[in-house]
C-alpha positions as CSV (number, residue, x, y, z in Angstrom):
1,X,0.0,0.0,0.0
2,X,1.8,3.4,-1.0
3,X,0.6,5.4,2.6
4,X,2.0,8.7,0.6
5,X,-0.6,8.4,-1.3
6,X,-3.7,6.9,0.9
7,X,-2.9,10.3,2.9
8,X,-2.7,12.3,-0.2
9,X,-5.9,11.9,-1.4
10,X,-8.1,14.5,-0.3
11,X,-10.8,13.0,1.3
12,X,-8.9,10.2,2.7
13,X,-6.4,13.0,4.5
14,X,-9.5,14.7,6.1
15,X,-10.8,11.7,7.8
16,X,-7.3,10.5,8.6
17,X,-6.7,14.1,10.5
18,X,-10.2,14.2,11.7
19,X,-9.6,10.9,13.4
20,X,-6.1,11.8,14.7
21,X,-7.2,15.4,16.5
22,X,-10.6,13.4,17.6
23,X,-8.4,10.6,19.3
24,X,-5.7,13.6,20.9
25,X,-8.9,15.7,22.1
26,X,-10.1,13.0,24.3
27,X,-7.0,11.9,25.3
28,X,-6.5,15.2,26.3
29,X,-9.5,16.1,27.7
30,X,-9.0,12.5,29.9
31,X,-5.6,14.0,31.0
32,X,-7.0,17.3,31.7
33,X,-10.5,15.6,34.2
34,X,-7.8,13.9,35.6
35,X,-5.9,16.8,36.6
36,X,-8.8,18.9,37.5
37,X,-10.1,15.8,40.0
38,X,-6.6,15.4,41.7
39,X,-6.8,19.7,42.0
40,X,-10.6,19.2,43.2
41,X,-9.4,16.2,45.7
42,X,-6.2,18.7,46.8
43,X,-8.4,21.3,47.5
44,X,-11.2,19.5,49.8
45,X,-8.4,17.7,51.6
46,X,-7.2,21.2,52.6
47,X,-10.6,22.4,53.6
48,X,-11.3,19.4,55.7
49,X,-7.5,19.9,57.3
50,X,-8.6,23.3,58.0
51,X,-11.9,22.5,59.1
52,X,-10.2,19.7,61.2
53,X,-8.1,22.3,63.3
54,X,-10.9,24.4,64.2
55,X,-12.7,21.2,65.6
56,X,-9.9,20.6,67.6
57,X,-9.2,24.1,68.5
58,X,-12.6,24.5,70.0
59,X,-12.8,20.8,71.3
60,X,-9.3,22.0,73.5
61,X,-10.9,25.0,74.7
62,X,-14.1,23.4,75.9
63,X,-12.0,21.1,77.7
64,X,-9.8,23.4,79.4
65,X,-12.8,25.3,80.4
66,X,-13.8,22.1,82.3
67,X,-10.8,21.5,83.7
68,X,-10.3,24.9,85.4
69,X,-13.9,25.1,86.6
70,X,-13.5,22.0,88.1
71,X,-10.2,22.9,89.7
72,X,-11.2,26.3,90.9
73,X,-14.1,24.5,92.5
74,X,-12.3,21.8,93.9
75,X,-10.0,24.4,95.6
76,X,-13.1,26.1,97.1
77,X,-14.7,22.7,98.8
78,X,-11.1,22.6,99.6
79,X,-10.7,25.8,101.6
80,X,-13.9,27.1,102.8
81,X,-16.3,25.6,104.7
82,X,-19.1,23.9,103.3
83,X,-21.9,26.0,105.2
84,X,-20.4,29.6,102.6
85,X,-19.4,27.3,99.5
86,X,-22.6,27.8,97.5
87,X,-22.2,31.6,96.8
88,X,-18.6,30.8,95.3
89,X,-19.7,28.1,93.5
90,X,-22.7,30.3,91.9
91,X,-19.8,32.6,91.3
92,X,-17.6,29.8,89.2
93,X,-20.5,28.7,87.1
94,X,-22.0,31.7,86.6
95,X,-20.3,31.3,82.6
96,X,-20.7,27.1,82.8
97,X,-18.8,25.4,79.7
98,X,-20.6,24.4,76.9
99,X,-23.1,21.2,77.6
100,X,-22.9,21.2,81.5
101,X,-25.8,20.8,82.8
102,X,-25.3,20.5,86.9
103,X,-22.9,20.4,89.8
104,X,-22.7,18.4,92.5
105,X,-20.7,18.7,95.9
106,X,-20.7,15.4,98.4
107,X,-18.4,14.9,101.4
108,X,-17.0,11.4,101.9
109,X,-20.0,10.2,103.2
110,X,-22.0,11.0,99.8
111,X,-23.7,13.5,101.7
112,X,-25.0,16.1,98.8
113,X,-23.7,19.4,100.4
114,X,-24.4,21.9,97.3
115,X,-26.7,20.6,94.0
116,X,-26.9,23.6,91.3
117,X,-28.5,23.1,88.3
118,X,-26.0,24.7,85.1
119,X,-28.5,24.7,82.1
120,X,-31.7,26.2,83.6
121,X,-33.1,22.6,85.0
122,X,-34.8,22.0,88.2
123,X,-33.7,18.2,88.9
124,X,-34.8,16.9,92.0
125,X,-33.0,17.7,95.2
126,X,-31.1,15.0,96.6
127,X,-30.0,14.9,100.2
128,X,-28.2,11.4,99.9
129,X,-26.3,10.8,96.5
130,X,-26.9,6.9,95.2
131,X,-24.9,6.6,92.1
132,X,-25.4,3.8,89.8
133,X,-22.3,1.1,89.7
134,X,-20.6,3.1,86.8
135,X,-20.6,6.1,89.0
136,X,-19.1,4.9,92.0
137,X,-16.7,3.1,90.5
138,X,-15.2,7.0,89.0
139,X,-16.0,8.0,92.5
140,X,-14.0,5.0,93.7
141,X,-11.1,5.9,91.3
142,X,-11.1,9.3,91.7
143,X,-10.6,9.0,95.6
144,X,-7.8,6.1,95.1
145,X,-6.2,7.9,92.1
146,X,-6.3,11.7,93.6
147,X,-7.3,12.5,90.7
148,X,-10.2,13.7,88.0
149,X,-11.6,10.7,86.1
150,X,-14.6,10.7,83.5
151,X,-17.0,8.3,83.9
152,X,-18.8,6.3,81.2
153,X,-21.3,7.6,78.7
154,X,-25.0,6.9,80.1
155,X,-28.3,9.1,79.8
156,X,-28.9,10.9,82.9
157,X,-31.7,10.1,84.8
158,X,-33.7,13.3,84.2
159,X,-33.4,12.6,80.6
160,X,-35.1,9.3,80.8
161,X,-38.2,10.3,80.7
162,X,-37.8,12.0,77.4
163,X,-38.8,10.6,73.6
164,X,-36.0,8.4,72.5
165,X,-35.1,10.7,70.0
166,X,-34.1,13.6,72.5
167,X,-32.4,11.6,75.0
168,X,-28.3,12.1,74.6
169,X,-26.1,10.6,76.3
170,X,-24.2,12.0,79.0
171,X,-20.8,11.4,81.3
172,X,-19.8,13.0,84.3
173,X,-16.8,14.5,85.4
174,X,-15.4,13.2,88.5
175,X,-12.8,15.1,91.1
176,X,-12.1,14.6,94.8
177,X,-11.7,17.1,96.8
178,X,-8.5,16.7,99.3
179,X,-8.0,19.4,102.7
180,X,-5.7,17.5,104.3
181,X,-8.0,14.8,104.6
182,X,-10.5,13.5,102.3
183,X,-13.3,15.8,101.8
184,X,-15.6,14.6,99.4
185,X,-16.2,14.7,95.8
186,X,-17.0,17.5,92.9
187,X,-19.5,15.6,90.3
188,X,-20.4,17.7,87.1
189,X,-22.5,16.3,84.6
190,X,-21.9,17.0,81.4
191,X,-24.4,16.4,77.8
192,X,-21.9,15.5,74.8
193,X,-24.2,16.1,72.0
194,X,-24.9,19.6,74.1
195,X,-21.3,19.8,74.5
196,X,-20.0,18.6,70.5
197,X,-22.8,21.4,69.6
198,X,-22.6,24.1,71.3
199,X,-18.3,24.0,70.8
200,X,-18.7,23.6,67.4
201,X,-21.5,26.4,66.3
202,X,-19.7,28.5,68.8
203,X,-16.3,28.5,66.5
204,X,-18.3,28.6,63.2
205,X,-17.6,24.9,62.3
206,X,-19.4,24.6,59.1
207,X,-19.3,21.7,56.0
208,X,-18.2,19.2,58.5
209,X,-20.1,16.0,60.2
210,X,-18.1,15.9,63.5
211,X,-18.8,12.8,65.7
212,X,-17.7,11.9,69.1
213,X,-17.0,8.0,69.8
214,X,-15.4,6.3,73.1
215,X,-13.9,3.6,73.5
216,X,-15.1,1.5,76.5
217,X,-13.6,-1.0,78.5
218,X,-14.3,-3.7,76.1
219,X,-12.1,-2.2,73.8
220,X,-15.5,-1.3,71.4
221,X,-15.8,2.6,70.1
222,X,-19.3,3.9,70.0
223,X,-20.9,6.8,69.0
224,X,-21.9,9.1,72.0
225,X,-22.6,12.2,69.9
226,X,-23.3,13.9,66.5
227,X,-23.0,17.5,65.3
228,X,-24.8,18.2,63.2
229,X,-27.4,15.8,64.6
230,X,-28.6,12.9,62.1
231,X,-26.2,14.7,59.3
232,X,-24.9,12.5,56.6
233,X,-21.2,11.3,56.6
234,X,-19.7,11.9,53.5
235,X,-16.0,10.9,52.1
236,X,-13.3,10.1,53.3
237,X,-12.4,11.7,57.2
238,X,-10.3,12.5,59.6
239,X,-9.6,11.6,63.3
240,X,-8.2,13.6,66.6
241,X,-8.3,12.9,69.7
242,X,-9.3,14.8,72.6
243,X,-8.3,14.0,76.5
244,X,-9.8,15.4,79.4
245,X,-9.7,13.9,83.4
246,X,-8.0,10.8,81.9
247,X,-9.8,9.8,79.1
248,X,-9.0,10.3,75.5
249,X,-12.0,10.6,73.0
250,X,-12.2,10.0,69.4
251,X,-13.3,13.0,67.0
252,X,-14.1,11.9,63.6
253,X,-14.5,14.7,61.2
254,X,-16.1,13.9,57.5
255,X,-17.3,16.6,54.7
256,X,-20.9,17.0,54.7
257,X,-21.5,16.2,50.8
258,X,-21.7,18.3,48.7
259,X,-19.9,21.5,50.6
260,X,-16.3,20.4,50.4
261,X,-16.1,20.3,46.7
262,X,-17.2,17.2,44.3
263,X,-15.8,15.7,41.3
264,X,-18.5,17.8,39.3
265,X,-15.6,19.9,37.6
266,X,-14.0,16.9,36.3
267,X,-16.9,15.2,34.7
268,X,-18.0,18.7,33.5
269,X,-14.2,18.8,32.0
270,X,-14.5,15.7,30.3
271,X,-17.3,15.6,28.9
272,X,-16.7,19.0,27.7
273,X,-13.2,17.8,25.9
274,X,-15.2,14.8,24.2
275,X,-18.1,17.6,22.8
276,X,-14.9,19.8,21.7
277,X,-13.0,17.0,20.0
278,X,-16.1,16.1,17.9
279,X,-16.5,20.1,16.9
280,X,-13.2,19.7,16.1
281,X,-12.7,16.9,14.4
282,X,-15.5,17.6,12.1
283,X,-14.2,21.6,11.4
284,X,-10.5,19.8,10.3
285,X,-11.9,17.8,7.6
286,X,-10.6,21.5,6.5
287,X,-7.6,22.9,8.5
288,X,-3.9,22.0,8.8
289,X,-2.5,19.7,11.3
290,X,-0.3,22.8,12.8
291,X,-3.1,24.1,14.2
292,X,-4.5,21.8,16.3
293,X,-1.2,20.8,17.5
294,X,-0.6,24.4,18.9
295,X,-4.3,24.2,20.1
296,X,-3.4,20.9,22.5
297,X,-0.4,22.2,23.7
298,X,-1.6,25.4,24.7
299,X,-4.4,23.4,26.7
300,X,-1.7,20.8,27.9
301,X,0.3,24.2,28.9
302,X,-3.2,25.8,30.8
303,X,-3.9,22.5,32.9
304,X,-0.8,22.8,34.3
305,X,-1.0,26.2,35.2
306,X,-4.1,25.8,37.0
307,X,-2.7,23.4,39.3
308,X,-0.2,25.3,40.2
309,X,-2.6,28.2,40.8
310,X,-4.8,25.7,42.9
311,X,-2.1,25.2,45.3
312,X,-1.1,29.2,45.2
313,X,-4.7,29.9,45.9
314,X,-5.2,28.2,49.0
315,X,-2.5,29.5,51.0
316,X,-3.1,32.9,49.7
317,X,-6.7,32.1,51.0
318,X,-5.4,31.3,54.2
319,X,-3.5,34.0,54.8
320,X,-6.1,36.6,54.2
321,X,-9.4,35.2,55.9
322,X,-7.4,33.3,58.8
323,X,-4.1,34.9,59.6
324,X,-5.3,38.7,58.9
325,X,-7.7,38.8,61.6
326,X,-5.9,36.8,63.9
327,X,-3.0,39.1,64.1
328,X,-5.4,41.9,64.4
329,X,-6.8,39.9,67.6
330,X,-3.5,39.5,68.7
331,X,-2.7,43.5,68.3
332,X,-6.4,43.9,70.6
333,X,-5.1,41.5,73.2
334,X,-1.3,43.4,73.4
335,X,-3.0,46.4,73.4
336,X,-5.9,45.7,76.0
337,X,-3.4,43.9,78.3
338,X,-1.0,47.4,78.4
339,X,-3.3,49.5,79.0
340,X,-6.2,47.9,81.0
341,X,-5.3,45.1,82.6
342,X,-3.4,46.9,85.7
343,X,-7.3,47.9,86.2
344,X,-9.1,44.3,86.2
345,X,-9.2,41.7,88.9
346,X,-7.3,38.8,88.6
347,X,-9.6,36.7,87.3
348,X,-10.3,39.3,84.3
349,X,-6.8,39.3,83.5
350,X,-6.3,35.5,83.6
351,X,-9.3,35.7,80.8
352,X,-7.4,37.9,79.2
353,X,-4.0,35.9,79.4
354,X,-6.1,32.9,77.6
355,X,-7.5,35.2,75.2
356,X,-3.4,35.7,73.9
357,X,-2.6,32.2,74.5
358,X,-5.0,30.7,72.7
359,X,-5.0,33.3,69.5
360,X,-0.8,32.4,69.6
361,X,-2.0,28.6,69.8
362,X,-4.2,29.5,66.9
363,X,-1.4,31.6,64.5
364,X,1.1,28.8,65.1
365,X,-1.9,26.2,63.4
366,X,-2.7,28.3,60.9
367,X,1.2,28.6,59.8
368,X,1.4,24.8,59.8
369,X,-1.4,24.6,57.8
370,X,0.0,26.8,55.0
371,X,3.5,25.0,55.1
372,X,1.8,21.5,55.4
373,X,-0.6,22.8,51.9
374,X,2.4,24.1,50.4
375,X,5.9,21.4,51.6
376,X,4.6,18.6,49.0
377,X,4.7,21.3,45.8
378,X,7.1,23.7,47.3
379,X,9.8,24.7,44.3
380,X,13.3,23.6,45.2
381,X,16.3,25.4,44.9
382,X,18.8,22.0,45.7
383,X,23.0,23.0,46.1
384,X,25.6,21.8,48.4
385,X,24.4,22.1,52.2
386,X,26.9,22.4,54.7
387,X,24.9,20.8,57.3
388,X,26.6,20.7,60.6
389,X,26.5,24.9,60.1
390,X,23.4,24.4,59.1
391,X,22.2,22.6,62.5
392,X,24.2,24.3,64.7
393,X,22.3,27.9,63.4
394,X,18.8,25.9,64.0
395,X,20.0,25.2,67.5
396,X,21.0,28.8,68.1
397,X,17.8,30.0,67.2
398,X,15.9,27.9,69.0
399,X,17.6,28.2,72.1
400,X,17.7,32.2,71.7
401,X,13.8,31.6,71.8
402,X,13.7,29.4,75.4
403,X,13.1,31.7,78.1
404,X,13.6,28.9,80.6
405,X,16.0,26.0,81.4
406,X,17.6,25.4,77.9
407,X,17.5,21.9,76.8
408,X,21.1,19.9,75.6
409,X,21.4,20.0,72.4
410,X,25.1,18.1,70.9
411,X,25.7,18.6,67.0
412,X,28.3,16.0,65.6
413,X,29.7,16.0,62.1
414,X,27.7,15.9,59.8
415,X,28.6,15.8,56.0
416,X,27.4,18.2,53.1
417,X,24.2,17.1,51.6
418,X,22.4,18.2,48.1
419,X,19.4,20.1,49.1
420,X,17.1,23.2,49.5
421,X,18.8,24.7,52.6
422,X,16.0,26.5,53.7
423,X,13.4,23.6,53.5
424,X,16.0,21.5,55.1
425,X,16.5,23.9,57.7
426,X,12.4,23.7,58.4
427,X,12.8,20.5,58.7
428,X,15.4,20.2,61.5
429,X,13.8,22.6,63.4
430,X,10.8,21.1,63.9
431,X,12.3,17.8,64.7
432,X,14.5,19.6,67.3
433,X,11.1,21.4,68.7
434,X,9.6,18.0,69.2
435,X,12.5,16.8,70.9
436,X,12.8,19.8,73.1
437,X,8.9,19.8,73.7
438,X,7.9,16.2,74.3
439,X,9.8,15.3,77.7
440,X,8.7,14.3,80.5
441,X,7.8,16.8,83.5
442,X,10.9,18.2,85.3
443,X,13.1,15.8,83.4
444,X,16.0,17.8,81.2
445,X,15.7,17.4,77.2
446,X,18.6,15.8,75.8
447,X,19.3,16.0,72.2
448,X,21.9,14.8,69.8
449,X,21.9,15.4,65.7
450,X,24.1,12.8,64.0
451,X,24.2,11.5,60.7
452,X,25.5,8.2,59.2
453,X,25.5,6.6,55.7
454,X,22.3,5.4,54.3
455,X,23.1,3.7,51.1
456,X,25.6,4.8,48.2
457,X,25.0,8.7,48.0
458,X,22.3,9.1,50.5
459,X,23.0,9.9,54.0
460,X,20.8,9.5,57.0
461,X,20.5,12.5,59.0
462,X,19.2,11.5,62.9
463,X,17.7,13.1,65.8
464,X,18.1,11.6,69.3
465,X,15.9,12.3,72.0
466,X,14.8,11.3,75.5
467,X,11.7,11.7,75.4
468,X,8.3,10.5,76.2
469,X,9.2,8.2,73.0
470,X,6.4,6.7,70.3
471,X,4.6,3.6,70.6
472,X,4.9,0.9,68.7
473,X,1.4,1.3,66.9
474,X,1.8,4.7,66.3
475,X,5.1,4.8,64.5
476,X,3.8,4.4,61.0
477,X,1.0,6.8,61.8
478,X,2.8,10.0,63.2
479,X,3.5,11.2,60.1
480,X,-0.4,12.0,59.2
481,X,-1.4,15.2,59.4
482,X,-3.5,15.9,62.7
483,X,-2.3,12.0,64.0
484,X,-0.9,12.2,67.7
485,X,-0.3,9.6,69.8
486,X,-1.6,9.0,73.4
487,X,1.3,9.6,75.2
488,X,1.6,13.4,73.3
489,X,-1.5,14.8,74.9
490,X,-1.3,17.7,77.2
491,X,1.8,18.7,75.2
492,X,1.0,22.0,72.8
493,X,0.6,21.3,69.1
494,X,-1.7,21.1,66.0
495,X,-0.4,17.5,64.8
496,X,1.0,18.8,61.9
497,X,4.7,18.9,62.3
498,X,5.9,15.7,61.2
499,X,3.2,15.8,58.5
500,X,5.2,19.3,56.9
501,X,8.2,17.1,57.4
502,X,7.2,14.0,55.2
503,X,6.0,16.6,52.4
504,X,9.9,18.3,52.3
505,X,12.2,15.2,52.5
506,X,9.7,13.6,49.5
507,X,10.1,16.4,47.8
508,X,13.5,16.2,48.1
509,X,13.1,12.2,46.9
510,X,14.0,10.9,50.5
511,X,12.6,9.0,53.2
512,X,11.5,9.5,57.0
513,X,10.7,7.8,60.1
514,X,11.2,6.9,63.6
515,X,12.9,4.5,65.6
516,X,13.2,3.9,69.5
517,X,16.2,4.8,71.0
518,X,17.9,2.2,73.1
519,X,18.3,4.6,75.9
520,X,15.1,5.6,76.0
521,X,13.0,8.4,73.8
522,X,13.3,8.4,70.3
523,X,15.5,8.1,67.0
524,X,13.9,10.6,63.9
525,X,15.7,10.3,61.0
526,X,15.2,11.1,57.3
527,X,17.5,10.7,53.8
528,X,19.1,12.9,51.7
529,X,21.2,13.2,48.8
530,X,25.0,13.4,49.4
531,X,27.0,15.9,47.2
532,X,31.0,16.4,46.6
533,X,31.0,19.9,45.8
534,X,31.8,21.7,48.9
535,X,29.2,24.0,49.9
536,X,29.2,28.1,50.0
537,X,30.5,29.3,53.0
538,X,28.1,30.7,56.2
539,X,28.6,32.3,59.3
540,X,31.1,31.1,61.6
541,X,29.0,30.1,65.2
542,X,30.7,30.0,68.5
543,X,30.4,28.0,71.2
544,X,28.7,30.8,73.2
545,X,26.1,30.7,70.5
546,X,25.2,27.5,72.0
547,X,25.5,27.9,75.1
């Protein structure tokens, strides 16, 4: 068959070329849904991480709400005597936390010396308190222990009475109260759906299904709340964990459909491409092949451009609608706590103090977000490292920051690596943050950087702490954003440190992970390239630096 000539023949050549820019259009157009699905699927993972940190954020602040009402009650019972305690008690609830609904003082005889309803209830006065087994075994605990337990989730007994489909369940939290002797027993009970709620709507949660589970005895999670109540759960979720008087709850957060973003754009994009490459294909029976090859690239050329936009556009949208107002928040609290607090009581300013902490909390989640949205697709700009300067300057600055006992930090030798020295740089300090933040109370953090060879031209860069260390079960898991383990709670953070990590060392085509240490703690460690061109000079630190 002479093929020169089957394609020179006019009619032949049209169909030929028809059928050639019909077949690249809906390849393209494939390529281009694709893109615009994994962009679509970028995009509502951020929103739901986002979303995620404000559930948190106002989970923690419920929860330290309960624990310093119960604490500033508790050292009432444990100071005054009981016959005066009810007007300070009326005083300490007079703002209750979100789903209380009352309080109870007993002495050790289960005696009820103060009952006070927190939600607007009337529940029937008790002179005699006779709890139900789950309750007096958290009274039991709580007395043995010396400290705050929660009890199991049950439906209070005033709630009983109501249709099945307003009854929520309930737990109580459970404190003794200690005046050189035993003294008795705070009891607050508390509504979790009340509680998920009112948190939730309070911190403008929206296009999220947050539920709270437990985990009983048995070792079986169940559902104990649901905000929005009887909402749909839609896609795939995340999970936190919230701890409070002993007992760690699971938060599991879902997209509500439809308000996170759905794969609509895609199939809009494809079945666009497959209507454009028929319009085409029928208008080239006509037109030069040049054309429509410049046509496809240019459209090749746009689809990645968006992406990159995609990525752009979300931390720029962070930045304005999260970080803008915060730091203007942060200016209020500076400038309210110069010039007014000297006026206010004590327990005004100690509002105030937790007005600054938690907006601080808050701007250090919101920068985490944006580097954790931004490591995996951050642009490189890879030369020779000289990392031992390198760590040493980390170590300097983070020290500079400690205003109390600094921790030990020893920098070996490490060798010159090929990498973005400022990415690299974020990535050992946040290791050395964890290992100077994750100790145990009153003990000193010790931490050594080291490096040894990881395979031919990679070296493995470590850092060595002596800290609470990981479990076992957790080790794999750590590195997801928002995923702490157990033994991390009560220590500040948003989860997302390690998360920002994994995105720069794969972007650098490395690896990461964690190891115990024989000595106790931990061993974090991630790859990187080696290099033999010896790296720019940089400032010259002394040992005073580290001092």
């Amino acid at each position: 068959m002479n093929i020169t000539r089957w394609f020179g023949a006019p009619g032949r050549r049209g169909f030929a070329l028809a059928g050639a820019v019909l077949t690249l259009g809906l390849g393209t157009g494939a390529a281009a849904a694709a893109g615009v699905a994994d962009a679509e699927r970028d995009a509502a993972a951020s929103a739901l991480a986002l979303r995620t940190a404000t559930v948190r954020g106002a989970l923690d602040t419920t929860f330290r709400q309960y624990a310093d009402t119960v604490r500033a009650i508790v050292a009432a019972a444990a100071t005054q005597p009981a016959a005066g305690l009810a007007p300070t008690v009326t005083r300490l609830v007079a703002d209750p936390p979100p789903g209380a609904q009352q309080v109870v003082l007993i002495d050790a005889d289960r005696a009820v010396l103060i009952q006070q309803s927190l939600d607007g209830s009337t529940p029937p006065a008790r002179t005699h308190l006779e709890p139900e087994p789950a309750l007096a075994a958290a009274l039991d605990r709580s007395r043995d222990t010396g400290r705050p337990v929660a009890g199991p989730a049950h439906v209070l007994t005033t709630d009983r009475e109501l249709p099945p489909a307003h009854r929520q369940q309930a737990f109580e939290l459970v404190a003794p109260v200690h005046g050189g002797a035993f003294r008795g027993w705070v009891i607050v009970s508390v509504r979790a759906g009340d509680l998920l709620a009112e948190s939730l709507r309070a911190a403008g949660v929206t296009g999220v299904t947050a539920t709270l589970t437990s985990t009983g005895a048995e070792g079986t999670a169940r559902e104990i709340a649901r905000w929005p109540s009887g909402a749909p759960i839609g896609g795939a979720g995340a999970t936190i964990d919230v701890a409070l008087a002993g007992h760690t709850w699971q938060v599991l957060v879902h997209p509500v459909p439809g308000t996170l973003g759905e794969p609509a754009a895609a199939t809009a994009t494809l079945l666009g491409a497959a209507t454009l490459s028929f319009l085409l294909a029928g208008t080239v029976l006509a037109a030069e092949t040049r054309r429509h090859r410049v046509v496809a690239r240019d459209a090749i050329r746009g689809q990645d451009r968006g992406h990159a936009t995609e990525l752009t556009d979300f931390a720029a949208a962070a930045g304005e609608h999260l970080l803008t107002p915060l730091h203007a928040i942060a200016g209020y609290h500076e400038l309210l706590r110069e010039e007014t607090a000297p006026h206010l009581d004590e327990a005004s300013r100690g509002f105030l103090e937790r007005i600054g902490g938690n907006t601080r909390r808050l701007l250090g989640t919101v920068d985490e977000l944006i580097a954790y949205a931004s490591a995996k697709d951050a642009a490189l700009k890879p030369e020779p490292v000289d990392t031992t300067t390198l760590a040493l300057g980390v170590v300097a600055g983070r020290l500079d920051a400690i205003a109390g006992p600094r921790p030990g930090i020893a920098v070996g030798d490490l060798p010159p690596v090929l990498a973005d020295a400022e990415l690299l740089a974020g990535v050992l300090g946040r290791l050395v943050d964890n290992a100077a933040r994750f100790v145990r109370p009153g003990a000193p953090a010790r931490i050594t950087i080291g490096a040894r060879e990881h395979a031919p031209g990679w070296w493995r860069i470590e850092v060595t702490d002596r800290g609470i260390g990981v479990p076992d079960e957790h080790r794999a898991r750590i590195f997801a954003p928002f995923h702490r383990a157990p033994s991390a709670y009560g220590y500040p953070g948003a989860g997302l440190g390690l998360a920002v990590c994994q995105g720069i060392v794969a972007r650098h085509g490395g690896e990461i992970g964690v190891e115990p240490n024989p000595g106790g703690g931990s061993v974090f460690w991630f790859t990187v390239a080696a290099t033999t061109a010896a790296p720019a000079p940089g400032p010259e630190l002394l040992a005073a630096d580290l001092a």
